[in-house]
C-alpha positions as CSV (number, residue, x, y, z in Angstrom):
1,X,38.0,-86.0,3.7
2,X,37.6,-83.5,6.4
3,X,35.1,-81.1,6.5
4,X,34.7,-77.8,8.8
5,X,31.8,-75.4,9.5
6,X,31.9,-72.9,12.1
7,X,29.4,-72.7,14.8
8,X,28.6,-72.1,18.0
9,X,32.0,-71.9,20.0
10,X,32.4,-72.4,23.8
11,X,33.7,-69.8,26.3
12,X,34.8,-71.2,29.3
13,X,35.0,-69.2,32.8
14,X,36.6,-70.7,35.7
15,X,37.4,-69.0,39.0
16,X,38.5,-69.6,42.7
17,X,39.4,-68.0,45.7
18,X,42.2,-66.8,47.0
19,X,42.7,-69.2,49.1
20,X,42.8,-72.0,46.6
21,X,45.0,-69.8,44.4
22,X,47.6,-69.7,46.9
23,X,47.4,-73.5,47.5
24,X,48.0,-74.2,44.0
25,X,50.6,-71.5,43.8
26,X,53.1,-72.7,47.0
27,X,52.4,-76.8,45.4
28,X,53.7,-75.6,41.7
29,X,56.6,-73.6,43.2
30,X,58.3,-77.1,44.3
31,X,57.3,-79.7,41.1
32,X,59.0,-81.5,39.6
33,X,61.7,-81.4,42.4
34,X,62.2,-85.1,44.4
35,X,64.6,-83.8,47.2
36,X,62.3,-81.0,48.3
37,X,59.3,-81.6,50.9
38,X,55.7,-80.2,49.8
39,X,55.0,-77.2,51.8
40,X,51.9,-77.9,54.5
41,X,49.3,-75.3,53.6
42,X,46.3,-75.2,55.4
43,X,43.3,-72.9,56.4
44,X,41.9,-75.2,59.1
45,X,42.1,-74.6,62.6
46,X,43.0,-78.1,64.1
47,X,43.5,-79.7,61.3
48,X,44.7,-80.0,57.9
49,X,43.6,-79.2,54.3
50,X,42.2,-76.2,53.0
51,X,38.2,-75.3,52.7
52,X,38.5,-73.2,49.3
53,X,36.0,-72.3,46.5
54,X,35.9,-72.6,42.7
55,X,33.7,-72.5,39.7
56,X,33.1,-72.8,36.4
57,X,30.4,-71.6,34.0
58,X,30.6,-72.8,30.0
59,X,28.5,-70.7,27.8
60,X,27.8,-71.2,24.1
61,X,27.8,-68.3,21.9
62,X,27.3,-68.0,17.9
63,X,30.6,-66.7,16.3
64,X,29.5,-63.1,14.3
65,X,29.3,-62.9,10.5
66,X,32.6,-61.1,10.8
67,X,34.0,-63.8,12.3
68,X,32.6,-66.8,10.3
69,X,33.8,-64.5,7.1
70,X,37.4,-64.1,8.6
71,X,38.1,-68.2,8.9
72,X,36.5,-69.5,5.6
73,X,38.4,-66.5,4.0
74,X,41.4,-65.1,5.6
75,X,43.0,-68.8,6.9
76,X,43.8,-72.3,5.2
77,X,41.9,-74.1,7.8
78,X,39.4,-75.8,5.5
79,X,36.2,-74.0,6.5
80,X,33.6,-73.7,4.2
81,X,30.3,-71.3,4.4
82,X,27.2,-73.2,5.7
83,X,24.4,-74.1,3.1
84,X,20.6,-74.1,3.9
C-alpha cells in the first residue's frame, strides 16, 4: 500500500559555458550515425580537448499551501494531507 505526502521538492540548476555548450552541441549533431567521423573540437592551443565550465546548485524548497492543496485535491495521485 503506497502512501504519498508532499514535502520539500528539489529545484535543480545546472549551467555551462559557451564553450562546453558548443562541444556538446557539434557531438549530438552526429549520434547515432556509424559512418560519420566525430568532429575535433577544441579550445586549446597545441593541443586537444576543451577547458570549459559547468555547475550545478540543488536547492530544497517547501511546496506552498496552494500547492500542497492542488495535489491531494485536484489529481488521483494518492496524496493525502500531513497529520501532526
Amino acid at each position: 500500500n503506497i502512501q504519498r505526502w508532499s514535502g520539500m521538492v528539489d529545484v535543480v540548476i545546472s549551467a555551462g559555458s559557451e564553450v562546453l555548450h558548443y562541444y556538446i552541441e557539434i557531438n549530438n549533431s552526429v549520434e547515432g550515425s556509424l559512418l560519420q567521423e566525430l568532429p575535433q573540437y577544441t579550445n586549446i592551443h597545441n593541443g586537444t580537448g576543451i577547458f570549459a565550465s559547468r555547475h550545478s546548485v540543488v536547492k530544497s524548497v517547501p511546496l506552498s499551501g496552494f500547492t500542497e492543496r492542488k495535489l491531494v485535491e485536484d489529481y488521483n495521485l494518492g496524496f493525502k494531507y500531513k497529520t501532526k
